[in-house]
C-alpha positions in Angstrom: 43.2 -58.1 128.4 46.0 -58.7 130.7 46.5 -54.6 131.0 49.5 -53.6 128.9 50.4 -52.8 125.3 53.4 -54.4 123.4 56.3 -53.7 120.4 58.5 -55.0 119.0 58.7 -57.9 116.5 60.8 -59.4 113.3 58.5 -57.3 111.4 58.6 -53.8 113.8 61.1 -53.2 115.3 61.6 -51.6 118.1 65.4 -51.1 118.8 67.6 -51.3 115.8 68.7 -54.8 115.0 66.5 -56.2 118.0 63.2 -58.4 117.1 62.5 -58.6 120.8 58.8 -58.0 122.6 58.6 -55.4 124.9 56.2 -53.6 127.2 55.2 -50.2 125.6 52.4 -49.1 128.2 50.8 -49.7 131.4 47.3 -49.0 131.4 46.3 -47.8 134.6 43.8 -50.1 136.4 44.3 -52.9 134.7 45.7 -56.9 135.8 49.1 -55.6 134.9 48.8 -52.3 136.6 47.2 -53.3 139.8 50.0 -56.4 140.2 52.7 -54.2 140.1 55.6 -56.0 138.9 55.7 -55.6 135.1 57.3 -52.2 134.2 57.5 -50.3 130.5 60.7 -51.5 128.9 60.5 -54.6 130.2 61.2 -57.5 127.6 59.0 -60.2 127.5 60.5 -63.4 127.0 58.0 -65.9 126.7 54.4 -66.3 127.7 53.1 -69.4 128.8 56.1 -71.4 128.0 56.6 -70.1 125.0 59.4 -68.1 123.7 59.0 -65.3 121.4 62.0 -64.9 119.9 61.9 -64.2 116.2 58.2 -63.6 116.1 56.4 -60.8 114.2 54.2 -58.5 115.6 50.9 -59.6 115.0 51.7 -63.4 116.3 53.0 -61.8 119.5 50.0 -60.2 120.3 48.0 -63.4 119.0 49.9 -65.1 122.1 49.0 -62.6 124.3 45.2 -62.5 123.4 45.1 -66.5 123.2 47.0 -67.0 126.4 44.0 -67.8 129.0 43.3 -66.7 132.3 46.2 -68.4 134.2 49.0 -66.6 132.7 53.2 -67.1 133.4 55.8 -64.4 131.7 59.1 -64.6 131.7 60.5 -61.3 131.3 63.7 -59.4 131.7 63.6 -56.1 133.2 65.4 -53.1 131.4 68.9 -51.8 132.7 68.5 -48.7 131.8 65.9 -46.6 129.8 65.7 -47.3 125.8 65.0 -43.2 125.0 67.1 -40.0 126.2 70.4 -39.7 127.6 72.5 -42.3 128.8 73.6 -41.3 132.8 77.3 -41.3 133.6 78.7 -41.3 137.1 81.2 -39.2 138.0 83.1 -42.2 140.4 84.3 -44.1 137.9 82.4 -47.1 139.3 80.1 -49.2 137.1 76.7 -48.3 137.2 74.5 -51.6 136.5 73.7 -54.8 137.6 74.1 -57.8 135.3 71.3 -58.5 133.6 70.7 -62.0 134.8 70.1 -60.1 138.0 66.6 -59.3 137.3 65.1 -61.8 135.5 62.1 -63.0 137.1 61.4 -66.4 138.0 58.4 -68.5 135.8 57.0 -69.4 139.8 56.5 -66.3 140.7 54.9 -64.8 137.9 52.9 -68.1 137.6 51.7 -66.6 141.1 50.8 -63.1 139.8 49.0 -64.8 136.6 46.9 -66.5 139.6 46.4 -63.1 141.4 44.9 -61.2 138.2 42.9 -64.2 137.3 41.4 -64.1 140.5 40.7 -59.9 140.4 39.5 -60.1 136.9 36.9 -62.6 138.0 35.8 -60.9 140.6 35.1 -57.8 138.4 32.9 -59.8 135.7 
């Protein structure tokens, strides 16, 4: 596999009123691990090319498990975290970055899908 877990869904929701796919886990040693980019919370996007808004669960991870060895996310990278407490600061100054701000472009992920295909061969 490509090293992480997923939730989310139209059917499983995994923030209130949110269908989206998101990273749940890292497992440690694996392609998604070792590149380093992809963090827990992040939302996927799309995989491949292809967007996966407003799919269930099950379909989702279909994607994942059909997507081949050269694989391209898109994902957007969580603000801030989805459990616990919310941080305030005490300045008065806005906290985050627009969200737009870390999306990460389809080239360079097309480059990390090159990187773990090339690891995971070399491990078979």
């Amino acid at each position: 596999g490509l090293g992480f877990n997923i939730v989310g869904g139209t059917d499983q929701q995994y923030i209130s009123n949110d269908s989206s796919i998101y990273v749940s886990r890292i497992k440690k040693d694996g392609a998604a691990y070792l590149d380093g980019r992809l963090q827990e919370g992040d939302k996927i996007l799309a995989v491949n090319g292809k967007d996966l808004k407003d799919l269930r669960h099950k379909d989702a991870v279909e994607l994942f498990r059909n997507a081949g060895y050269d694989v391209s996310l898109k994902i957007q990278r969580r603000v801030q975290p989805q459990n616990g407490p919310v941080s305030h600061r005490g300045d008065g100054e806005s906290g985050g970055l627009s969200l737009a701000a870390f999306l990460v472009p389809g080239l360079a992920l097309a480059a990390a899908a090159v990187w773990i295909l090339l690891r995971y061969r070399q491990r078979m």
